[in-house]
C-alpha positions as CSV (number, residue, x, y, z in Angstrom):
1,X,68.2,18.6,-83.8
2,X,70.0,20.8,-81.1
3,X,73.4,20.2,-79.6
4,X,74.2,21.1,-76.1
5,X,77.4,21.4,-74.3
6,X,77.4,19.8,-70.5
7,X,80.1,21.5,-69.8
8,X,78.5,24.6,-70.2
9,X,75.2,23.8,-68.2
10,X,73.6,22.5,-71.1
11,X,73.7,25.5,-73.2
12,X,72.4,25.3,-76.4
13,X,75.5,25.6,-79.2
14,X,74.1,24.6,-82.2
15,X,70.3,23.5,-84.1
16,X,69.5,22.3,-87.4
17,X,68.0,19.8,-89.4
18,X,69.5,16.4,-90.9
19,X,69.1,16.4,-94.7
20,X,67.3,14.0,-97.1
21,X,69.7,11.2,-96.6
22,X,70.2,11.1,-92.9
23,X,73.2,13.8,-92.5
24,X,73.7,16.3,-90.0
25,X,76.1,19.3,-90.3
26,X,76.9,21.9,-87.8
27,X,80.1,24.0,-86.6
28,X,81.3,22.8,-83.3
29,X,84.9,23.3,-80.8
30,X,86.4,20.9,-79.6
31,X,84.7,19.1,-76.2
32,X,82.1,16.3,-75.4
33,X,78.4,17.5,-76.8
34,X,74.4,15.7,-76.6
35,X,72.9,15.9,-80.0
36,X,69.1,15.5,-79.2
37,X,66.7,15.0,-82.0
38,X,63.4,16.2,-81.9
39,X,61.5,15.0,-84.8
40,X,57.4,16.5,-85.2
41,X,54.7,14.7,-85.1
42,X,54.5,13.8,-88.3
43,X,57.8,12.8,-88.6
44,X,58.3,8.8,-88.6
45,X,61.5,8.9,-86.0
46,X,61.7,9.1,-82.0
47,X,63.0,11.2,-80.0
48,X,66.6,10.3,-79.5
49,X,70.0,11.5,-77.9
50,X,73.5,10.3,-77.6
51,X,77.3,12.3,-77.0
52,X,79.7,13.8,-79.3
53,X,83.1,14.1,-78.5
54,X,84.8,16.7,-80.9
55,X,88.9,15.9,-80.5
56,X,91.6,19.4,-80.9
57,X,92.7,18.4,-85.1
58,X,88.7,18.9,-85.5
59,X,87.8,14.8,-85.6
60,X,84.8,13.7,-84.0
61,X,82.9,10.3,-82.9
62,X,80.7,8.7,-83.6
63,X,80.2,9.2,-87.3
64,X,76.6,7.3,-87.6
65,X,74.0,6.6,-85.6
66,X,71.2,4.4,-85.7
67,X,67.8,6.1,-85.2
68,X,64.5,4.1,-84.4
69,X,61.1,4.9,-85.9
70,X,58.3,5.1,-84.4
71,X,55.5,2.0,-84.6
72,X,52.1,2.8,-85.2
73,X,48.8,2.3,-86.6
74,X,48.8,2.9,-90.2
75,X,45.8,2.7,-92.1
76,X,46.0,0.3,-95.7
77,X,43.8,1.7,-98.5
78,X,43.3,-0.7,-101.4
79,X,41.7,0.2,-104.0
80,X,41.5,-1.6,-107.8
81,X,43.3,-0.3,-110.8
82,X,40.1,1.6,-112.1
83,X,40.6,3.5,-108.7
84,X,37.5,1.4,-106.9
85,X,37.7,0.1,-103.1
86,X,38.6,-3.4,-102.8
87,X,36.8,-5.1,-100.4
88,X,37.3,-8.2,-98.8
89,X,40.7,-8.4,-100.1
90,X,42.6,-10.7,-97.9
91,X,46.0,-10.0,-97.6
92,X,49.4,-10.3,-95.3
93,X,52.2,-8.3,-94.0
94,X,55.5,-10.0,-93.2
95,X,58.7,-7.7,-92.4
96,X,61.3,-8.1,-95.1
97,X,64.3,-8.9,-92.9
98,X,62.4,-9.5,-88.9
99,X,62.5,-12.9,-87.9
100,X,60.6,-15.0,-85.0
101,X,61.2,-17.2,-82.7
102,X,61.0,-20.4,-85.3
103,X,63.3,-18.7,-87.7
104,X,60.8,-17.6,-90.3
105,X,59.5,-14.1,-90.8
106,X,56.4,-13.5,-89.0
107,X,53.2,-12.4,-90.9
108,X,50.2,-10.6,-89.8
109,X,46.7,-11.4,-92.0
110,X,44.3,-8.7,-92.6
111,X,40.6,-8.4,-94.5
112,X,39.7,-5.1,-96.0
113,X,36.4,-3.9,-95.0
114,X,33.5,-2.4,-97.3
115,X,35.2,0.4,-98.2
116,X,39.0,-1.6,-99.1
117,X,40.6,-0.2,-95.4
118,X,42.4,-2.0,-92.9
119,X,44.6,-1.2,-90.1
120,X,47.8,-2.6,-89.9
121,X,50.6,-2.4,-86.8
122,X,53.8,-1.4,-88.5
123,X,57.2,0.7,-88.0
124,X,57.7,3.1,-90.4
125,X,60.7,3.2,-92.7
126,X,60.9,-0.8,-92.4
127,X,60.2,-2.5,-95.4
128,X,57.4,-4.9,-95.1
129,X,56.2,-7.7,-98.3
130,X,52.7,-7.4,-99.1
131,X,51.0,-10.4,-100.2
132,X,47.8,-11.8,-102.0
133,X,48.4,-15.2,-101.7
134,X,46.6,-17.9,-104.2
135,X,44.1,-19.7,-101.9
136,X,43.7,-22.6,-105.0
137,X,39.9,-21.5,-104.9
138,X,38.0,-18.7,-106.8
139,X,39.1,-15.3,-105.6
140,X,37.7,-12.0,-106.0
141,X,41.4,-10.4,-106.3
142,X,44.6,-11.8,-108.4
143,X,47.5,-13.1,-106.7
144,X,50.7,-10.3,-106.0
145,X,53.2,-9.6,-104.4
146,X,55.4,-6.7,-103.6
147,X,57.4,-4.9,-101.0
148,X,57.5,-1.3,-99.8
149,X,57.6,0.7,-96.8
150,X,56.5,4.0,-95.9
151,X,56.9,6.7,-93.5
152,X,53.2,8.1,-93.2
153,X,50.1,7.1,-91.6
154,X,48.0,5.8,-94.4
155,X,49.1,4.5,-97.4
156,X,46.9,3.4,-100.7
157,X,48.1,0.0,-102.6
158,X,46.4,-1.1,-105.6
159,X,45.5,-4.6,-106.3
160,X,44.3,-6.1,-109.3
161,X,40.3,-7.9,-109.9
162,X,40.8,-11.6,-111.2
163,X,39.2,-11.8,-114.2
164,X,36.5,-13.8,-113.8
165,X,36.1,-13.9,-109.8
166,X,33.7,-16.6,-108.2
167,X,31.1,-17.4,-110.5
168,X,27.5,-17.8,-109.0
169,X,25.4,-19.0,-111.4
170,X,25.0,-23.2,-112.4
171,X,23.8,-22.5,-116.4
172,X,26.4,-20.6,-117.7
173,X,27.8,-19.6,-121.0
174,X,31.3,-18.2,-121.3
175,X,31.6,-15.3,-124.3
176,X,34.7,-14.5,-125.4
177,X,35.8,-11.0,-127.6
178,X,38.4,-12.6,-129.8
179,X,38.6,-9.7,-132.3
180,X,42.0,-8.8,-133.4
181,X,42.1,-6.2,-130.3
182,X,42.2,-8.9,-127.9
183,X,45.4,-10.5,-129.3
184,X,47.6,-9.0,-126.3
185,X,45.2,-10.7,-123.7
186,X,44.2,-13.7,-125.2
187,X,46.4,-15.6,-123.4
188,X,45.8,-14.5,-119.9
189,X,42.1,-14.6,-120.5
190,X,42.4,-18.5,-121.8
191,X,44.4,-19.3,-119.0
192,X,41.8,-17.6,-116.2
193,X,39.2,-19.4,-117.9
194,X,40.8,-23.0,-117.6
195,X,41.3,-22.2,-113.9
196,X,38.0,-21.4,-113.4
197,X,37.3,-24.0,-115.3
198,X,39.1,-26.5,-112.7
199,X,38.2,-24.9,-109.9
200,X,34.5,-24.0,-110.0
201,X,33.1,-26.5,-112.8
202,X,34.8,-29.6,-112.1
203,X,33.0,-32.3,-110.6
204,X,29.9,-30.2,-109.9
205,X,26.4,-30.4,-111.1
206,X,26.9,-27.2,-113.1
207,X,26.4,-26.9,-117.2
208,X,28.5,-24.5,-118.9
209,X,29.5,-23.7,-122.5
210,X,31.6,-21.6,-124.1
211,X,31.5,-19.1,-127.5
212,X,34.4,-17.5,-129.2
213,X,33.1,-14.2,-131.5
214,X,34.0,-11.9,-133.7
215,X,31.5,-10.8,-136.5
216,X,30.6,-14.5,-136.0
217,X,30.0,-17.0,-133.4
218,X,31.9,-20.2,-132.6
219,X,30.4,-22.6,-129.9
220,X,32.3,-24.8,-128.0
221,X,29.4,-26.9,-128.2
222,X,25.6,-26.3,-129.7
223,X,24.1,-26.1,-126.2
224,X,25.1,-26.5,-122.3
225,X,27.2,-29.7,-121.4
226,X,27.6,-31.0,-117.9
227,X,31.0,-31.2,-115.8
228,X,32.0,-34.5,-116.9
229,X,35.8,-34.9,-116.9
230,X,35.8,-35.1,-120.4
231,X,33.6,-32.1,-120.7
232,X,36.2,-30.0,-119.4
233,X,38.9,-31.4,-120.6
234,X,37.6,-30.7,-124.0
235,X,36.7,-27.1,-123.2
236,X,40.5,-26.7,-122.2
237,X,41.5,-27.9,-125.4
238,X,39.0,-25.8,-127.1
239,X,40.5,-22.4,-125.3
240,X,43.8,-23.6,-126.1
241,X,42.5,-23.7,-130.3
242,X,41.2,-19.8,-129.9
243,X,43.0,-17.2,-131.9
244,X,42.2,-13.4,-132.1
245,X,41.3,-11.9,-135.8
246,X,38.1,-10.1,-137.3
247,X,36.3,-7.3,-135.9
248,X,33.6,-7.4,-133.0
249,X,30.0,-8.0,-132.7
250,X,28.9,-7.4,-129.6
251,X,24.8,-7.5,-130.0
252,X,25.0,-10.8,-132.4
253,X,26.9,-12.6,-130.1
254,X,24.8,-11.7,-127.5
255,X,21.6,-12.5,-129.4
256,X,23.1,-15.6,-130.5
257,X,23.9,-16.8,-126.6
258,X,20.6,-15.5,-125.2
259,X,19.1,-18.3,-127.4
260,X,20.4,-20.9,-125.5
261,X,18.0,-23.1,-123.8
262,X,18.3,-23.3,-119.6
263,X,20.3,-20.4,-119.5
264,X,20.9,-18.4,-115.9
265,X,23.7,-16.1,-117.7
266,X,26.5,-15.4,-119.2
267,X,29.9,-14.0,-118.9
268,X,31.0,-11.3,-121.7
269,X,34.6,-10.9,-122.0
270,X,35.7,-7.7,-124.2
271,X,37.8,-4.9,-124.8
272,X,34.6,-3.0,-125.8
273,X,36.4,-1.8,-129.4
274,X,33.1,-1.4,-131.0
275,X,29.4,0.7,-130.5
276,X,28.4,0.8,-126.8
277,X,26.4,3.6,-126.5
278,X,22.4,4.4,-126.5
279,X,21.5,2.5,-129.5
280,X,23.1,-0.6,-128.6
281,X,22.0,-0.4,-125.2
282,X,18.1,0.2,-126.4
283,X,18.9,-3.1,-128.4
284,X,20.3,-5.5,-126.2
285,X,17.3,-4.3,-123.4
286,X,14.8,-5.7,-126.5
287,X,16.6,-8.9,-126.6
288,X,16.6,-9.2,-123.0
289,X,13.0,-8.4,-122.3
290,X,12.2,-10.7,-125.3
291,X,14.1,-13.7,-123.4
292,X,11.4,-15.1,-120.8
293,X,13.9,-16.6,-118.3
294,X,15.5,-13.0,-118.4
295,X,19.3,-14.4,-117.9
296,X,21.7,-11.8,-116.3
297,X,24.7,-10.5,-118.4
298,X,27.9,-10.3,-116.8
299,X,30.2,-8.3,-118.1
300,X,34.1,-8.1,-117.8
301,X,35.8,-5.1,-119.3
302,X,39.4,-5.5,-120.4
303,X,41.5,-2.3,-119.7
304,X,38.6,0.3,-120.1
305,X,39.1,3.6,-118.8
306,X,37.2,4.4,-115.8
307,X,34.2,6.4,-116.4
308,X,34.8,6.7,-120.3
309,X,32.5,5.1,-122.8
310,X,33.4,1.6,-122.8
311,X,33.0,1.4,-118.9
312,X,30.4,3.9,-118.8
313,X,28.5,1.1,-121.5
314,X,29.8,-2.4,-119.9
315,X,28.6,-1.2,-116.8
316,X,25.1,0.1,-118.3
317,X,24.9,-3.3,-119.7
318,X,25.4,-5.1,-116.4
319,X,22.5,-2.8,-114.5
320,X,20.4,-3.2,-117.6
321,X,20.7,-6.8,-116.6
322,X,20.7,-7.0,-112.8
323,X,24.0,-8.1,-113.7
324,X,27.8,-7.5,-112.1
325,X,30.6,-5.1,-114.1
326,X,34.1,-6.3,-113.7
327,X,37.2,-3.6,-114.7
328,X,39.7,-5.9,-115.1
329,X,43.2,-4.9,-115.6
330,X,46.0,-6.6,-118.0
331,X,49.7,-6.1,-118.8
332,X,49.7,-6.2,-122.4
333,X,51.4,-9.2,-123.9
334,X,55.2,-7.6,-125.3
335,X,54.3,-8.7,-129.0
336,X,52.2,-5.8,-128.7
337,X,53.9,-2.2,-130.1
338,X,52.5,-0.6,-127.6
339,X,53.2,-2.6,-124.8
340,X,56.8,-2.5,-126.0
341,X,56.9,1.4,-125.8
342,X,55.5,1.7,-122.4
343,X,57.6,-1.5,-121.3
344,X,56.0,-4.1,-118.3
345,X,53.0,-2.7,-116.3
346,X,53.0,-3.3,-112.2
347,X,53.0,-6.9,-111.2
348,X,49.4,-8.2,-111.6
349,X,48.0,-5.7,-114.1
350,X,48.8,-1.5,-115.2
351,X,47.8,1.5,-112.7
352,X,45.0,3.1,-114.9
353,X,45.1,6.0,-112.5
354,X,48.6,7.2,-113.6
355,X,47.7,8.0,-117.4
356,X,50.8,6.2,-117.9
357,X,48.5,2.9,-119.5
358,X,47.6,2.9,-122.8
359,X,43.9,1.0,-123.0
360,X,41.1,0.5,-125.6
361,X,39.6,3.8,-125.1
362,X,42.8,5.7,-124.9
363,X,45.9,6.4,-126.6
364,X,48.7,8.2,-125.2
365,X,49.3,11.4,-125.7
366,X,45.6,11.9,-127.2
367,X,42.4,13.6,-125.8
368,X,38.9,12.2,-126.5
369,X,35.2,13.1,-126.5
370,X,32.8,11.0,-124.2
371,X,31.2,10.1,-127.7
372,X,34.5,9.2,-129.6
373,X,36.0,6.1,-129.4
374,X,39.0,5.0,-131.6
C-alpha cells in the first residue's frame, strides 16, 4: 500500500505492506491522507482506496476497512484418495453465507471432465460448501460435504470412490475378504453392499449371490438366485450375520466362485493382507483360462497404498481379467488401535497422499520393500 497526502499534491508519505491478518502500520502527522492498495496479480484483493484523517493527540479514522476480492475463474482439480483424477464427478458450489432472490443460497452444478477438472466462477477468500450430493442411484463417487475457500487460482479437492460404484454385469457374485483384517471396515462394506443391493438388484432381471471367505468359503446360497423380494431381503440379513476372523485365501475363494454356473463376474472385496505377487497372479491366470465363459474379476482394494504391492497386484488382477481396479478409501472403525491413534480420517474416507493414513501395506513410522508386505 502507499499513502499520499492531498494537501501536499499527492506526495507520496508512506508505503508498506499489510501483514498476515489484514493490518497496516505506518508513521503518519497529523492531516487527511489516501491509503491506496495495490495488491499483484496474484494477489486475491482489488485495487482499492479510501481517506485517513490523522487528528493532533495522534487518533485516526477509520480503524477497519472492508476490502473486496477479486472474482474469477478458478480451476477445481479432483482427484481420488490414491491421488487418481475423478472423472465425472458431479458436484455443487453454494456460497456459505450469499443468498438469492428466494431466500436460499444459490448453487452452481459442475461435472468434472476426463481428467477430474472443472472451472468454477468464484470470489476468492469467500467460503463456498462443496457438495456430492446422494442421487438415491449408483454413483461412481461417495457422498461429502465440506466447506473451504481459497485465495488462488486452482485448487485440488479430494473425493472418495464408493465402494462398489455402478455394477454392469447381470450374473454376479459378490466376494467378500472377511479375515480378521477387515474387522474395521466390515461394517461400511455390509452397509454399501445392501445399497447396492436396493438400488441396482431389486426388481430386475439380474442373478446375484454372495460369498463370505476366509481360509474357507461361505455362500449365501449354492448358486445364483434371482431378484425376488425375498431374495434380497435374505441376502441383507445374510450381510448383516458376517463377522470378520481367520486369515485370507484369496486363490481358493476365487477358484471356488469361478465354479459357479452362468457366471459374467464377480466382485472381490479385500484388504489384500495375503500373497499377491507373481505366483499368485500366474495361478489365478490358470484358473481363468481354464474357465470357458472367461468371467471378468473385479476387484476393490480396501486402503492399499497406491503403487505398492497390494495395488500394484489388485490391479494386475483386474487387467489379467479385462476387469476394473477400484482403490477405495475407509476411515477405520475407532474399535480399531490404530484408528484411535491417528483419530477420524476426512469426511468420506483418509487422504492416502499425506502419509498421515495407516493402511494394509503400511505402518506408520515404517519403510517397506516393494516385495515385503506385513
Amino acid at each position: 500500500f502507499v499513502v499520499k497526502s492531498p494537501e501536499r499534491g499527492d506526495r507520496i508519505v508512506a508505503r508498506g505492506t499489510s501483514s498476515d491478518i489484514g493490518v497496516a502500520m505506518c508513521d503518519l502527522p497529523n492531516g487527511r491522507f489516501v491509503l491506496k492498495l495495490e495488491p499483484g496479480e496474484d494477489s486475491p484483493f482489488v485495487v482499492a482506496q479510501f481517506d485517513i484523517q490523522v487528528s493532533d493527540d495522534g487518533s485516526f479514522t477509520p480503524h477497519e476497512r472492508t476490502v473486496e476480492t477479486k472474482t474469477v475463474d478458478v480451476l477445481i482439480n479432483l482427484v481420488t484418495p490414491d491421488g487418481e483424477p475423478a472423472p465425472r464427478c458431479q458436484f455443487h458450489l453454494a456460497p456459505q453465507f450469499a443468498e438469492g432472490s428466494s431466500g436460499r443460497p444459490w448453487e452452481m452444478s459442475f461435472v468434472t471432465d476426463d481428467e477430474g477438472r472443472a472451472s468454477a466462477t468464484m470470489s476468492l477468500l469467500e467460503p463456498y460448501v462443496f457438495r456430492v450430493k446422494d442421487t438415491g442411484k449408483a454413483a461412481e463417487y461417495m457422498p461429502q460435504e465440506f466447506v473451504f475457500l481459497t485465495d488462488r487460482w486452482s485448487i485440488t479437492a479430494v473425493v472418495a470412490r464408493s465402494i462398489f460404484g455402478p455394477i454392469m454385469e447381470d450374473r454376479v457374485v459378490v466376494a467378500i475378504d472377511v479375515s480378521g483384517s477387515m474387522q474395521s471396515y466390515l461394517q461400511d462394506i455390509k452397509a454399501s453392499l445392501n445399497l447396492a443391493l436396493v438400488q441396482q438388484f431389486h426388481k430386475s432381471n439380474r442373478q446375484f449371490n454372495i460369498v463370505a471367505f476366509t481360509g474357507r468359503q461361505t455362500n449365501f446360497r449354492p448358486g445364483l438366485v434371482d431378484c425376488a423380494p425375498e431374495n434380497i431381503e435374505d441376502a441383507m440379513r445374510f450381510c448383516e450375520t458376517i463377522e470378520a476372523g481367520g486369515v485370507s485365501n484369496i486363490l481358493e475363494a476365487i477358484a471356488h466362485v469361478l465354479r459357479t454356473p452362468g457366471l459374467q463376474a464377480m466382485y472381490l472385496v479385500t484388504d489384500g493382507k495375503c500373497e499377491l505377487g507373481d505366483g499368485f497372479l500366474n495361478q489365478v491366470k490358470a484358473l481363468y483360462f481354464a474357465c470357458p465363459a472367461r468371467p471378468r474379476i473385479n476387484t476393490i482394494g480396501i486402503n492399499c497404498v497406491p503403487q505398492r504391492l497390494t495395488y500394484r497386484g489388485l490391479r494386475a488382477l483386474s487387467i489379467l481379467t479385462q476387469s476394473s481396479f477400484r482403490a477405495v478409501c475407509l476411515e477405520q472403525d475407532m474399535t480399531d488401535p490404530v484408528g484411535q491413534i491417528l483419530g477420524p480420517g476426512a469426511p468420506g474416507g483418509l487422504d492416502l497422499a499425506s502419509g498421515m493414513a495407516t493402511t494394509t501395506d503400511e505402518e506408520v513410522g515404517l519403510e517397506m520393500d516393494d516385495d515385503a508386505e506385513f
